[in-house]
C-alpha angles and dihedrals in degrees: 000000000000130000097263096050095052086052100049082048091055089041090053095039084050089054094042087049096051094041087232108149115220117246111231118190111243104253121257127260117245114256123212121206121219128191105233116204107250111190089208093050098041092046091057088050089057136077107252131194099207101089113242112248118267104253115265111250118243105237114233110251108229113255131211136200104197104093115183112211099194089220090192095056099045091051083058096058092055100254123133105269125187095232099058121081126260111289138173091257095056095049103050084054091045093059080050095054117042090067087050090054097037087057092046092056106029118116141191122037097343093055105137110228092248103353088163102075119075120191121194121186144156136209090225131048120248103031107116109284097131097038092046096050086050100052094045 
């Protein structure tokens, strides 16, 4: 007798034991599906002698290059800035950097397969994944 079977034996023998009756949920009807005629549905099914529309062009939204970083705000926010001197912080990011960008640029025979891509990630929320892909 497995495991399984000699709990489900000392379950039943409990129940037995408190009088207490087992609820058992009332079966479910059979339901039947029926297909229900649907004019969309069986017009699209159908050949059709009125043309389709041509589809409607998505305009291009205008891009621009010109991308403004507010530096103040971002130091006050606690991320690594250029204006601001050296500190602990920086460094620490910096001796993190230069290999990644060394990887991402590098060409000839010790070009990384998509060395460009950098992927950081965590196992638990809130610890710096965010902070740490923007200051790098």
């Amino acid at each position: 007798m497995s495991l399984i079977e000699k709990a489900v034996q000392r379950l039943d023998a409990l129940k037995q034991a408190s009088g207490v009756e087992e609820q058992v949920a009332p079966k479910a009807k059979r339901v039947v599906n029926e297909v229900a005629h649907d004019p969309v549905l069986d017009a699209g099914r159908t050949s059709s002698s009125v043309p389709l529309a041509d589809p409607v062009p998505t305009p291009n939204p205008s891009v621009s290059r010109d991308v403004h970083i507010d530096l103040q705000r971002l130091g006050a926010m606690g991320m690594v800035t250029p204006d601001v001197p050296r500190s602990a912080i920086a460094e620490e990011f910096r001796l993190i950097k230069r290999p990644l960008l060394r990887n991402a640029t590098v060409s000839g025979p010790a070009e990384i397969e998509n060395g460009s891509l950098i992927m950081v990630t965590s196992a638990m929320p809130g610890e710096g994944k965010s902070f740490t892909a923007i200051n790098l």
